[in-house]
C-alpha positions in Angstrom: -50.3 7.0 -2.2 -50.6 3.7 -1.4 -49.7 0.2 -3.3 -53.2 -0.1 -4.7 -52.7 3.1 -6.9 -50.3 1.5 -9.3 -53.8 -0.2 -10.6 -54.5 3.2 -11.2 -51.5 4.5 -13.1 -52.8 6.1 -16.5 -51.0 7.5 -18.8 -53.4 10.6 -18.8 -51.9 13.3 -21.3 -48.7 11.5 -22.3 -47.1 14.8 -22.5 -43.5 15.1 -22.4 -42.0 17.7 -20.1 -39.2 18.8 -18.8 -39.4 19.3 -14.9 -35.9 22.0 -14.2 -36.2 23.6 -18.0 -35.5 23.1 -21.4 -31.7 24.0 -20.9 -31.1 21.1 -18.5 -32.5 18.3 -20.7 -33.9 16.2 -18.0 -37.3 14.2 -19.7 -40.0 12.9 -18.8 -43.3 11.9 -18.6 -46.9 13.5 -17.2 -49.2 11.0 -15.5 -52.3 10.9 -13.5 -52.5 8.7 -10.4 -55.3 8.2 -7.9 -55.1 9.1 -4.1 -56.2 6.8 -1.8 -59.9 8.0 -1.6 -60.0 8.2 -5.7 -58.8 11.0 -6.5 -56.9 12.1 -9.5 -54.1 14.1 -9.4 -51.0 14.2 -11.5 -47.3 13.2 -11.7 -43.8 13.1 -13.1 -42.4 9.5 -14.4 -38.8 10.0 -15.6 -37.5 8.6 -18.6 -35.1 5.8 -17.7 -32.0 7.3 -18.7 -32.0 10.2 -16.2 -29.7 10.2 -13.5 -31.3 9.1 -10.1 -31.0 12.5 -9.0 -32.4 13.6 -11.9 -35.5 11.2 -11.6 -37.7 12.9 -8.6 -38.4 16.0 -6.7 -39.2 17.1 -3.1 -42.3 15.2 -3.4 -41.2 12.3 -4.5 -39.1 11.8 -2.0 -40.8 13.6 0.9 -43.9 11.4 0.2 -42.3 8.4 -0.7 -44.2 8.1 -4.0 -40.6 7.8 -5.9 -39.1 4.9 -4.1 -42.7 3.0 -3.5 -44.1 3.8 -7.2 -41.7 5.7 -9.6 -43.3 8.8 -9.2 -43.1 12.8 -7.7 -46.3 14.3 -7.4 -46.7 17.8 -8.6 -46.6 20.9 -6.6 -50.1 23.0 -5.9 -52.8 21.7 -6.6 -51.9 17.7 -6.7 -49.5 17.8 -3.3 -52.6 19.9 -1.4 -54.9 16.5 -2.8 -52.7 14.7 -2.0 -52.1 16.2 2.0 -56.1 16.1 2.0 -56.6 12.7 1.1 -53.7 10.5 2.8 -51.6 12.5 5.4 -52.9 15.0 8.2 -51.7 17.7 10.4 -49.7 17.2 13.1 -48.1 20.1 15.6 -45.0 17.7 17.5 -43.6 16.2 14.2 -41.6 12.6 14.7 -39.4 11.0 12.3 -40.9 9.9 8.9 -43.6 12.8 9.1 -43.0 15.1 6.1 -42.5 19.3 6.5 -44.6 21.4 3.7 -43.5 24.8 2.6 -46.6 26.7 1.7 -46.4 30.3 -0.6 -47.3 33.6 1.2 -47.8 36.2 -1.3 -49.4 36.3 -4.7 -50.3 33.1 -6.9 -49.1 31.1 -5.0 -50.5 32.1 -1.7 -51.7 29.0 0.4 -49.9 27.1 -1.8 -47.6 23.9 -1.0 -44.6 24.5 -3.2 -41.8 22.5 -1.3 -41.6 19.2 0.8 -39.1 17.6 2.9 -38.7 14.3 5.5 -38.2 14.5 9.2 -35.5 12.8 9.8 -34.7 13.0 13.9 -36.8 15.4 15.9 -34.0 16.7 18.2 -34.0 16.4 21.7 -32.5 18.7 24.8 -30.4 21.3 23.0 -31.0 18.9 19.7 -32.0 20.5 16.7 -35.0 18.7 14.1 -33.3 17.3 11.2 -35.2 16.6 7.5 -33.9 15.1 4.6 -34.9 17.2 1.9 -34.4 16.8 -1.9 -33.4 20.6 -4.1 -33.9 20.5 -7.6 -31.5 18.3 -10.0 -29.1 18.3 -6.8 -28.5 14.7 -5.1 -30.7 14.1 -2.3 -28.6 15.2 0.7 -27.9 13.9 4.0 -29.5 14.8 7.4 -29.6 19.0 7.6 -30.8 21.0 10.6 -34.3 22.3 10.5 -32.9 25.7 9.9 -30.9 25.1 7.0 -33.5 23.5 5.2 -36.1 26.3 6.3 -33.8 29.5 4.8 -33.6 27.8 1.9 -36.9 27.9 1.2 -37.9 31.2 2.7 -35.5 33.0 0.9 -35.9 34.4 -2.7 -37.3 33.2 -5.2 -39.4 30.8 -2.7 -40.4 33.4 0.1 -42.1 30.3 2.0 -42.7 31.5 4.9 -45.6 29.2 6.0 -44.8 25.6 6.6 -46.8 22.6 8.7 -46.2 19.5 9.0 -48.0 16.3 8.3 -48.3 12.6 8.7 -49.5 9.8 6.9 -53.4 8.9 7.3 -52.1 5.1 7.3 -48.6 4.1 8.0 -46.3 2.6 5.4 -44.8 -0.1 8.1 -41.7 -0.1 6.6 -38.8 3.3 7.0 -37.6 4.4 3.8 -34.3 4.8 3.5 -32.0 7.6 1.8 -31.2 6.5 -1.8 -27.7 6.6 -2.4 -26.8 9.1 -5.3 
Protein backbone atom coordinates (compact mmCIF):
# COMPACT_ATOMS: atom_id res chain seq x y z
CA UNK A 1 0.00 0.00 0.00
CA UNK A 2 1.29 3.08 -0.82
CA UNK A 3 1.67 6.71 1.07
CA UNK A 4 -1.60 7.89 -0.43
CA UNK A 5 -3.62 5.23 1.57
CA UNK A 6 -3.18 6.82 4.91
CA UNK A 7 -5.94 9.37 3.40
CA UNK A 8 -7.73 6.44 3.35
CA UNK A 9 -7.37 5.03 6.82
CA UNK A 10 -11.04 4.44 8.36
CA UNK A 11 -11.79 3.26 11.31
CA UNK A 12 -14.29 0.76 9.65
CA UNK A 13 -15.67 -1.60 12.55
CA UNK A 14 -13.71 -0.22 15.48
CA UNK A 15 -13.65 -3.71 16.84
CA UNK A 16 -11.21 -4.65 19.30
CA UNK A 17 -9.39 -7.95 18.82
CA UNK A 18 -6.89 -9.85 19.85
CA UNK A 19 -4.61 -11.06 16.94
CA UNK A 20 -2.52 -14.47 18.95
CA UNK A 21 -5.69 -15.10 21.50
CA UNK A 22 -7.34 -14.02 24.39
CA UNK A 23 -4.75 -15.76 26.73
CA UNK A 24 -1.85 -13.65 25.35
CA UNK A 25 -3.43 -10.14 25.92
CA UNK A 26 -2.05 -8.51 22.99
CA UNK A 27 -4.86 -5.61 21.74
CA UNK A 28 -5.76 -3.98 19.18
CA UNK A 29 -7.59 -2.49 16.71
CA UNK A 30 -9.57 -3.57 13.17
CA UNK A 31 -9.29 -1.10 10.35
CA UNK A 32 -10.04 -0.87 6.76
CA UNK A 33 -7.50 0.62 4.33
CA UNK A 34 -7.60 1.06 0.54
CA UNK A 35 -5.07 -0.64 -1.97
CA UNK A 36 -3.71 1.28 -4.45
CA UNK A 37 -6.41 0.75 -7.16
CA UNK A 38 -9.30 1.47 -4.27
CA UNK A 39 -9.83 -1.26 -2.88
CA UNK A 40 -10.86 -1.99 0.64
CA UNK A 41 -9.45 -4.52 2.55
CA UNK A 42 -8.76 -4.74 6.29
CA UNK A 43 -6.05 -4.38 9.05
CA UNK A 44 -4.63 -4.66 12.46
CA UNK A 45 -3.51 -1.26 14.29
CA UNK A 46 -1.93 -2.09 17.66
CA UNK A 47 -2.70 -0.41 20.69
CA UNK A 48 0.34 1.61 21.67
CA UNK A 49 1.35 -0.21 24.62
CA UNK A 50 2.24 -3.48 22.88
CA UNK A 51 5.59 -4.47 22.59
CA UNK A 52 7.10 -3.87 19.08
CA UNK A 53 7.14 -7.46 18.56
CA UNK A 54 3.88 -7.56 19.61
CA UNK A 55 2.58 -4.81 17.23
CA UNK A 56 2.66 -6.64 13.58
CA UNK A 57 2.53 -9.82 11.77
CA UNK A 58 4.10 -11.55 8.73
CA UNK A 59 2.35 -9.05 6.61
CA UNK A 60 3.14 -6.28 8.17
CA UNK A 61 6.43 -6.76 7.85
CA UNK A 62 6.67 -8.71 4.64
CA UNK A 63 4.72 -5.92 2.95
CA UNK A 64 6.10 -3.11 4.61
CA UNK A 65 2.68 -1.79 5.66
CA UNK A 66 3.95 -1.74 9.44
CA UNK A 67 6.99 0.37 9.25
CA UNK A 68 5.56 2.73 6.21
CA UNK A 69 1.82 3.02 7.86
CA UNK A 70 1.30 1.21 11.37
CA UNK A 71 -0.43 -1.46 9.94
CA UNK A 72 -0.42 -5.67 9.14
CA UNK A 73 -2.85 -6.54 6.66
CA UNK A 74 -4.87 -9.61 7.30
CA UNK A 75 -4.40 -13.03 6.01
CA UNK A 76 -6.90 -14.51 3.05
CA UNK A 77 -8.91 -12.61 1.68
CA UNK A 78 -7.15 -8.90 2.28
CA UNK A 79 -3.31 -10.19 1.57
CA UNK A 80 -4.75 -11.98 -1.92
CA UNK A 81 -6.26 -8.07 -2.58
CA UNK A 82 -3.67 -6.90 -1.70
CA UNK A 83 -0.97 -9.33 -4.05
CA UNK A 84 -3.71 -8.51 -6.89
CA UNK A 85 -3.72 -4.89 -6.61
CA UNK A 86 0.04 -3.76 -5.86
CA UNK A 87 2.71 -6.66 -6.17
CA UNK A 88 2.94 -9.33 -9.08
CA UNK A 89 4.47 -12.61 -9.65
CA UNK A 90 7.80 -13.10 -10.21
CA UNK A 91 9.71 -16.80 -10.77
CA UNK A 92 13.79 -15.45 -10.03
CA UNK A 93 12.95 -13.62 -6.75
CA UNK A 94 15.67 -10.62 -5.72
CA UNK A 95 16.09 -8.97 -2.50
CA UNK A 96 13.05 -6.87 -1.16
CA UNK A 97 10.49 -9.26 -3.17
CA UNK A 98 8.26 -10.94 -0.57
CA UNK A 99 7.64 -15.13 -0.43
CA UNK A 100 3.75 -16.11 0.16
CA UNK A 101 2.77 -19.38 1.77
CA UNK A 102 -0.49 -20.39 0.31
CA UNK A 103 -2.93 -23.40 2.06
CA UNK A 104 -3.26 -26.70 0.27
CA UNK A 105 -6.03 -28.55 1.74
CA UNK A 106 -9.45 -27.66 2.99
CA UNK A 107 -10.66 -23.97 3.84
CA UNK A 108 -7.92 -22.65 3.37
CA UNK A 109 -6.98 -24.09 0.03
CA UNK A 110 -5.51 -21.36 -2.44
CA UNK A 111 -5.21 -19.37 0.45
CA UNK A 112 -2.22 -16.91 1.39
CA UNK A 113 -1.74 -17.63 5.09
CA UNK A 114 2.02 -16.62 5.64
CA UNK A 115 4.47 -13.93 4.23
CA UNK A 116 8.08 -13.38 4.50
CA UNK A 117 11.02 -10.86 2.88
CA UNK A 118 13.81 -11.86 0.65
CA UNK A 119 16.49 -10.93 2.08
CA UNK A 120 19.79 -12.10 -0.33
CA UNK A 121 18.98 -14.51 -3.16
CA UNK A 122 22.06 -16.76 -2.78
CA UNK A 123 24.53 -17.26 -5.23
CA UNK A 124 26.91 -20.40 -6.38
CA UNK A 125 26.41 -22.86 -3.55
CA UNK A 126 24.51 -19.75 -1.69
CA UNK A 127 21.31 -20.47 -0.18
CA UNK A 128 18.11 -17.58 -0.50
CA UNK A 129 17.73 -15.96 2.70
CA UNK A 130 14.04 -14.15 3.97
CA UNK A 131 13.50 -12.26 6.93
CA UNK A 132 10.37 -13.55 8.14
CA UNK A 133 8.32 -12.44 11.21
CA UNK A 134 6.44 -15.78 13.58
CA UNK A 135 3.75 -14.87 15.69
CA UNK A 136 4.34 -12.65 19.03
CA UNK A 137 8.22 -13.88 18.45
CA UNK A 138 10.74 -10.81 17.57
CA UNK A 139 11.28 -10.47 14.05
CA UNK A 140 14.42 -12.56 13.41
CA UNK A 141 17.50 -12.21 11.55
CA UNK A 142 18.48 -13.50 8.01
CA UNK A 143 17.26 -17.49 7.91
CA UNK A 144 17.95 -19.80 4.99
CA UNK A 145 15.16 -20.39 2.60
CA UNK A 146 14.68 -23.77 4.01
CA UNK A 147 14.24 -23.01 7.47
CA UNK A 148 11.79 -20.60 6.95
CA UNK A 149 9.93 -22.97 4.40
CA UNK A 150 9.52 -26.14 7.12
CA UNK A 151 8.25 -23.99 9.28
CA UNK A 152 5.45 -23.26 7.46
CA UNK A 153 4.88 -26.60 5.76
CA UNK A 154 4.78 -28.36 8.80
CA UNK A 155 1.62 -28.83 11.05
CA UNK A 156 -0.66 -26.87 11.81
CA UNK A 157 0.31 -24.73 8.48
CA UNK A 158 0.81 -27.63 5.87
CA UNK A 159 1.74 -24.73 3.28
CA UNK A 160 3.00 -26.44 0.84
CA UNK A 161 2.34 -23.91 -2.03
CA UNK A 162 4.33 -20.70 -1.99
CA UNK A 163 5.28 -17.96 -4.91
CA UNK A 164 6.79 -15.15 -4.79
CA UNK A 165 5.97 -11.57 -5.61
CA UNK A 166 7.09 -8.05 -6.16
CA UNK A 167 5.88 -4.80 -5.78
CA UNK A 168 3.78 -3.20 -8.90
CA UNK A 169 5.72 0.17 -7.99
CA UNK A 170 8.91 0.27 -6.08
CA UNK A 171 9.11 1.88 -2.67
CA UNK A 172 12.70 3.59 -3.54
CA UNK A 173 13.90 3.29 -0.28
CA UNK A 174 15.10 -0.62 1.51
CA UNK A 175 13.48 -1.17 4.65
CA UNK A 176 15.40 -2.17 7.23
CA UNK A 177 15.04 -4.93 10.06
CA UNK A 178 13.51 -3.17 13.26
CA UNK A 179 15.43 -3.84 16.09
CA UNK A 180 13.38 -5.77 18.80
Amino acid sequence: MQDAVLNNLVNCVNQRIYPWGLGMGILGETWRANTTLGNPVPVWIPDEGNALRESYFCHGWALGTYQLHGYTVFSGPALATVLADEWYLVMVPAPGDICVWFGVAGPHMSTPLHSARVYAVGGVGGEMLLTSKNGTAPLGGPQPFAAVNAIYGAPPHNCAARMFYRRNVPLGVVLPLLPE
